[in-house]
N, C-alpha and C positions, 0 to 999 in steps of 0.2 A: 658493399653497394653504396652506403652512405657517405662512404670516403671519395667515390667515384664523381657521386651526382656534389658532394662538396666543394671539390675539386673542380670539377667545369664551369660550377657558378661562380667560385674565384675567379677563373679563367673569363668569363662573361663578362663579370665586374671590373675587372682590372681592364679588357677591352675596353670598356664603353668610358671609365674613369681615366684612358691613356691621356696624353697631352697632346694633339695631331694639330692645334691651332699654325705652326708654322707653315703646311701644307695646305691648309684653306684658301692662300691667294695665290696670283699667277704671279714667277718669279721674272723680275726686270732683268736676270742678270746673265744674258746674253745676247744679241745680234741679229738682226734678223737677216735672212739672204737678202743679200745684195742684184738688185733688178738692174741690169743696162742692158737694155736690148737694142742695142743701135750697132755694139760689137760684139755683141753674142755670133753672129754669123763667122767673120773673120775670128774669134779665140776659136771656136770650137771647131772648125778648120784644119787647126795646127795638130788637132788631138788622134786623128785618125792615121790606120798605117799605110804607109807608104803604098801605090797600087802599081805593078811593072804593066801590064795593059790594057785593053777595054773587054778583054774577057775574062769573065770571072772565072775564079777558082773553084772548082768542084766542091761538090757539097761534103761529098766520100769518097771512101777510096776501097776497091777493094782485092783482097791478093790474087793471085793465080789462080787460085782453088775454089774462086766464089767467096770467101770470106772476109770481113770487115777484121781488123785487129788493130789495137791500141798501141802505140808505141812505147817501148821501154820506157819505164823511170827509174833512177836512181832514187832508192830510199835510204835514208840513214836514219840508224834507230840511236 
């Protein structure tokens, strides 16, 4: 029991006596998002799929029997 309660107050100690001073400030060394919103409309545009009419595509689909089902996938293990 002594070895126990000795053990976690090492473990305490060595916690509290770590070095953590690098992680105290906030790091410069990256970029922050880039704001242009004058061609945000025209890029973001280009990113959606292609649409064949003005009616949408169903939201489900379901087979013969009433049932909803997933389409096969090819898994490789």
């Amino acid at each position: 029991m002594k070895a126990v309660f000795a053990l976690v107050l090492l473990a305490l100690f060595a916690i509290v006596a770590a070095d953590v001073s690098e992680l105290s400030g906030p790091s410069n060394e990256y970029l922050p998002p880039f704001k242009n919103e004058q061609d945000f409309g025209r890029i973001a545009a280009g990113f959606g799929p292609p649409t064949q009419s003005g009616e949408p595509a169903p939201a489900h689909s379901f087979g013969p029997d009433g049932y909803r089902y997933k389409n096969p996938t090819a898994r490789r293990f």
